[in-house]
ROLUM-656370 format. One line per field, with one value per residue (C-alpha): residue in one letter; residue number from 1; x, y, z. Coordinates in Angstrom, 2 decimals, padded with zeros to 5 digits, always signed. Example, Ala and Ser with C-alpha at 12.3 -4.5 7.8 and 13.67 -1.06 7.14 Angstrom:
% ROLUM-656370
r	(a/s)
k	(1/2)
c1	(+012.30/+013.67)
c2	(-004.50/-001.06)
c3	(+007.80/+007.14)
***
This chain:
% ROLUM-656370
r	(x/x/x/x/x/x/x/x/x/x/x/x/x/x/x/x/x/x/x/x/x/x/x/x/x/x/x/x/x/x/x/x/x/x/x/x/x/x/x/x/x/x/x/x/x/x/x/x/x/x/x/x/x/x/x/x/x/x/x/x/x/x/x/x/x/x/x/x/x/x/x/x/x/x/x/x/x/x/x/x/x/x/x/x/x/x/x/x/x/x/x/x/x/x/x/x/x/x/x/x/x/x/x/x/x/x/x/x/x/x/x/x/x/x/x/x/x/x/x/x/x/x/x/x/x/x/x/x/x/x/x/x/x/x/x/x/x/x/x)
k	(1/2/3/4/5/6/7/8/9/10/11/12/13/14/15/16/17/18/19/20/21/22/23/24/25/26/27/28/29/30/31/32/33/34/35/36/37/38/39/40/41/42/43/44/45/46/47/48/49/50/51/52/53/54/55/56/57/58/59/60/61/62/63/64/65/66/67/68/69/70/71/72/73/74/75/76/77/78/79/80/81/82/83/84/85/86/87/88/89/90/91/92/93/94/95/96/97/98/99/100/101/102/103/104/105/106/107/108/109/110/111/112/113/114/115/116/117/118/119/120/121/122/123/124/125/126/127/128/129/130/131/132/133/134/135/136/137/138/139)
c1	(+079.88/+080.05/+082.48/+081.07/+082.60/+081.28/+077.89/+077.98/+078.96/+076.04/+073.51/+075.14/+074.58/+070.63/+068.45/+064.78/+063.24/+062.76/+065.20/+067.63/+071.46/+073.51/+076.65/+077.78/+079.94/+081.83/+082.92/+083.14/+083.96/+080.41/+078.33/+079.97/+079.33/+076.05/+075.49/+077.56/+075.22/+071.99/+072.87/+073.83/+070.58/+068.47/+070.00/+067.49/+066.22/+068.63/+071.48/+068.95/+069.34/+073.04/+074.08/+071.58/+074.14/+076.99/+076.16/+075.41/+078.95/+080.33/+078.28/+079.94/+083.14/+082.99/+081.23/+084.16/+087.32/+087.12/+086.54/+090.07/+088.55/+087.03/+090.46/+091.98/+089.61/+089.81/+086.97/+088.60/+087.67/+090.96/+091.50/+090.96/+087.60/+085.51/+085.07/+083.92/+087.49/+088.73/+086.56/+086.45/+082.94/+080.22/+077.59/+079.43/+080.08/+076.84/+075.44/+077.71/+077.08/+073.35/+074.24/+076.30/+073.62/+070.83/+073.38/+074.13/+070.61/+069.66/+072.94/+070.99/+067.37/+069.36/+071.56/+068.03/+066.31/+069.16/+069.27/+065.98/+066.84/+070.09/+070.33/+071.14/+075.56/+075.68/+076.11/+079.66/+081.62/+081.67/+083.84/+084.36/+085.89/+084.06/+085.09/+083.33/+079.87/+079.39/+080.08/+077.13/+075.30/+076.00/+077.76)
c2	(+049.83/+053.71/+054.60/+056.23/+059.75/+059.80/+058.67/+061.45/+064.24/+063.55/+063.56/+066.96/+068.66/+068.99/+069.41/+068.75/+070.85/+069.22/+070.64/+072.77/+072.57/+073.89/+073.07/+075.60/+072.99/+072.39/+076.35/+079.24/+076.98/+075.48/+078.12/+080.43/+078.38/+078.08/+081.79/+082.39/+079.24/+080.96/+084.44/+083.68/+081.44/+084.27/+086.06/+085.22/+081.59/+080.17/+081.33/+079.45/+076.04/+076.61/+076.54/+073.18/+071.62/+073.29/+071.10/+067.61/+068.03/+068.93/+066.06/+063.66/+064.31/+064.72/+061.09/+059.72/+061.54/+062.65/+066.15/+067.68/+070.23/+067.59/+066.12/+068.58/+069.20/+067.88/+065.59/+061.69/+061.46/+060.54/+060.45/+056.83/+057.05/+058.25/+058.68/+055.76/+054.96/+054.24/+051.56/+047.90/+047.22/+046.32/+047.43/+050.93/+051.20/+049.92/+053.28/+055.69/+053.93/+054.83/+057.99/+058.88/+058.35/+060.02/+063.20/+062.44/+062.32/+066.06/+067.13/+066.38/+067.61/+070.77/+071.16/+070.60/+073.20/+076.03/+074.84/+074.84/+078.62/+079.34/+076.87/+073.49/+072.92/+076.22/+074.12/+074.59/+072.13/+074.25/+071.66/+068.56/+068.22/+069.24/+065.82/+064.21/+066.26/+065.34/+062.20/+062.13/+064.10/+061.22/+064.25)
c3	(+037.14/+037.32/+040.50/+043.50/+042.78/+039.38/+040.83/+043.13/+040.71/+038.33/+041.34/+042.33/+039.30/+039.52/+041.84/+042.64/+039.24/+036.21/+033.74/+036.15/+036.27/+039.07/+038.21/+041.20/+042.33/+039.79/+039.68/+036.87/+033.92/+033.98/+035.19/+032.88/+029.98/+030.90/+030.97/+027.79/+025.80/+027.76/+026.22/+022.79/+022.32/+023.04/+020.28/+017.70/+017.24/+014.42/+017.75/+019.28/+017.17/+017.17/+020.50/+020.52/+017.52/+019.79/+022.75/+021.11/+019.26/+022.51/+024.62/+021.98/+022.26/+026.11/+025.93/+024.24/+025.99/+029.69/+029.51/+030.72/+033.03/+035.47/+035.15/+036.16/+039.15/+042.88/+042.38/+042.27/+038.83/+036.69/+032.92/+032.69/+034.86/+031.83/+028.27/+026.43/+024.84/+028.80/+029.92/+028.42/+030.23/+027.66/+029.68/+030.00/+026.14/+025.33/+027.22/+025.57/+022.26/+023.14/+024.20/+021.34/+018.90/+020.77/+020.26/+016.42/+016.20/+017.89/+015.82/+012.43/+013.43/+014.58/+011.60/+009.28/+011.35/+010.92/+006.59/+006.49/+007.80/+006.20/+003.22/+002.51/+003.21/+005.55/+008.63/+009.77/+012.38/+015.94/+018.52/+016.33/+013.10/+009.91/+008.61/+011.38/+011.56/+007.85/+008.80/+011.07/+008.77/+005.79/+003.83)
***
Protein backbone atom coordinates (compact mmCIF):
# COMPACT_ATOMS: atom_id res chain seq x y z
CA UNK A 1 0.00 0.00 0.00
CA UNK A 2 1.46 3.49 -0.89
CA UNK A 3 1.46 5.65 2.59
CA UNK A 4 -0.77 8.57 2.96
CA UNK A 5 2.06 11.25 2.60
CA UNK A 6 3.30 9.76 -0.47
CA UNK A 7 -0.34 9.63 -1.72
CA UNK A 8 -0.68 13.16 -1.04
CA UNK A 9 2.55 14.41 -2.63
CA UNK A 10 1.79 12.85 -6.03
CA UNK A 11 -1.82 14.40 -6.01
CA UNK A 12 -0.04 17.78 -5.19
CA UNK A 13 2.11 17.87 -7.97
CA UNK A 14 -0.60 18.48 -10.81
CA UNK A 15 -3.38 20.05 -11.08
CA UNK A 16 -6.64 20.04 -13.07
CA UNK A 17 -4.77 20.37 -16.91
CA UNK A 18 -3.81 17.53 -18.66
CA UNK A 19 -0.06 17.48 -18.83
CA UNK A 20 0.88 20.37 -16.18
CA UNK A 21 3.35 20.06 -13.26
CA UNK A 22 3.49 22.43 -10.41
CA UNK A 23 5.86 21.14 -8.42
CA UNK A 24 5.71 24.71 -6.47
CA UNK A 25 5.50 22.84 -3.44
CA UNK A 26 8.15 21.01 -3.46
CA UNK A 27 10.46 24.39 -3.88
CA UNK A 28 13.45 25.60 -6.30
CA UNK A 29 15.01 22.17 -6.88
CA UNK A 30 11.99 21.06 -9.00
CA UNK A 31 10.80 24.07 -10.52
CA UNK A 32 14.23 24.93 -11.43
CA UNK A 33 14.85 21.79 -13.11
CA UNK A 34 11.92 22.13 -14.84
CA UNK A 35 12.89 25.46 -16.28
CA UNK A 36 16.52 24.38 -16.92
CA UNK A 37 14.99 20.79 -18.94
CA UNK A 38 12.20 23.40 -20.58
CA UNK A 39 15.07 25.69 -21.90
CA UNK A 40 17.59 23.35 -23.11
CA UNK A 41 14.82 21.33 -25.12
CA UNK A 42 13.99 24.27 -27.03
CA UNK A 43 17.45 24.46 -28.14
CA UNK A 44 17.03 22.64 -31.34
CA UNK A 45 15.08 19.29 -31.49
CA UNK A 46 17.96 16.59 -31.08
CA UNK A 47 18.26 19.03 -27.26
CA UNK A 48 14.87 18.23 -27.61
CA UNK A 49 15.17 14.21 -27.66
CA UNK A 50 17.92 14.52 -25.13
CA UNK A 51 16.52 15.98 -22.29
CA UNK A 52 13.53 13.15 -23.13
CA UNK A 53 16.57 10.23 -22.67
CA UNK A 54 17.72 12.63 -19.66
CA UNK A 55 14.48 12.14 -17.79
CA UNK A 56 13.68 8.33 -18.35
CA UNK A 57 17.41 7.65 -17.04
CA UNK A 58 16.66 9.89 -14.28
CA UNK A 59 12.86 8.47 -13.63
CA UNK A 60 14.74 5.02 -13.37
CA UNK A 61 17.00 5.56 -11.05
CA UNK A 62 14.63 7.74 -8.89
CA UNK A 63 12.18 4.55 -9.24
CA UNK A 64 14.73 2.41 -7.75
CA UNK A 65 16.47 4.67 -4.89
CA UNK A 66 14.42 7.40 -3.06
CA UNK A 67 15.46 10.43 -4.61
CA UNK A 68 17.69 12.15 -1.72
CA UNK A 69 16.17 15.57 -2.14
CA UNK A 70 12.61 14.48 -0.97
CA UNK A 71 14.60 12.86 1.76
CA UNK A 72 15.92 15.42 2.78
CA UNK A 73 12.67 17.49 2.73
CA UNK A 74 9.97 18.08 5.57
CA UNK A 75 7.49 15.98 3.86
CA UNK A 76 7.20 12.41 6.10
CA UNK A 77 8.63 10.63 3.36
CA UNK A 78 11.88 8.64 4.69
CA UNK A 79 14.57 6.75 2.77
CA UNK A 80 12.99 3.49 3.28
CA UNK A 81 9.41 4.88 2.12
CA UNK A 82 10.33 4.62 -1.63
CA UNK A 83 12.43 3.34 -4.29
CA UNK A 84 11.70 -0.03 -5.42
CA UNK A 85 14.83 -1.68 -3.58
CA UNK A 86 12.93 -0.51 0.00
CA UNK A 87 9.73 -2.22 -0.12
CA UNK A 88 9.23 -6.15 -0.07
CA UNK A 89 5.44 -5.71 -1.31
CA UNK A 90 4.85 -7.57 -4.62
CA UNK A 91 2.21 -5.50 -5.61
CA UNK A 92 4.58 -2.37 -5.09
CA UNK A 93 7.55 -3.99 -7.09
CA UNK A 94 5.37 -5.33 -9.58
CA UNK A 95 4.48 -1.41 -10.40
CA UNK A 96 7.97 -0.17 -10.46
CA UNK A 97 8.96 -3.26 -12.46
CA UNK A 98 6.20 -1.86 -14.91
CA UNK A 99 7.33 1.38 -14.51
CA UNK A 100 10.86 0.71 -15.04
CA UNK A 101 10.36 -0.77 -18.35
CA UNK A 102 7.91 1.72 -19.71
CA UNK A 103 11.17 4.16 -19.08
CA UNK A 104 13.80 1.64 -20.70
CA UNK A 105 11.49 1.61 -23.37
CA UNK A 106 11.19 5.75 -24.10
CA UNK A 107 15.13 5.54 -23.30
CA UNK A 108 15.64 3.38 -26.61
CA UNK A 109 13.00 5.12 -28.98
CA UNK A 110 14.82 8.35 -27.73
CA UNK A 111 18.34 7.17 -28.09
CA UNK A 112 17.18 5.77 -31.94
CA UNK A 113 15.68 9.12 -32.66
CA UNK A 114 18.97 11.26 -31.67
CA UNK A 115 21.30 8.17 -33.93
CA UNK A 116 19.12 8.29 -36.38
CA UNK A 117 20.31 12.19 -36.04
CA UNK A 118 23.80 11.90 -34.87
CA UNK A 119 24.91 8.31 -35.84
CA UNK A 120 24.63 4.96 -34.71
CA UNK A 121 27.00 4.55 -30.88
CA UNK A 122 26.85 8.56 -30.30
CA UNK A 123 24.43 8.14 -27.47
CA UNK A 124 26.31 8.91 -24.30
CA UNK A 125 25.09 7.86 -20.55
CA UNK A 126 23.68 11.41 -18.92
CA UNK A 127 22.58 10.23 -14.99
CA UNK A 128 23.14 6.44 -15.07
CA UNK A 129 26.08 4.54 -15.87
CA UNK A 130 27.22 4.03 -19.47
CA UNK A 131 27.44 0.35 -18.54
CA UNK A 132 23.90 0.34 -17.63
CA UNK A 133 22.20 2.41 -20.64
CA UNK A 134 23.85 -0.13 -23.02
CA UNK A 135 22.55 -2.48 -21.03
CA UNK A 136 19.09 -1.32 -21.75
CA UNK A 137 20.02 -0.57 -25.08
CA UNK A 138 21.27 -4.55 -25.59
CA UNK A 139 24.85 -2.90 -26.40
Amino acid sequence: MISPTILNAILKSTNDNPGVFTGKEYGEYFTGKYEDLTEWGARSEVEALRVGAFIEELDMHDINLCPEIIVEMDNGIGKDECGKIYTDNTDIQQLYEMLLEGSESHLRAYVEKIEAIEGVGSYLAQYLSQEEVDAILGR
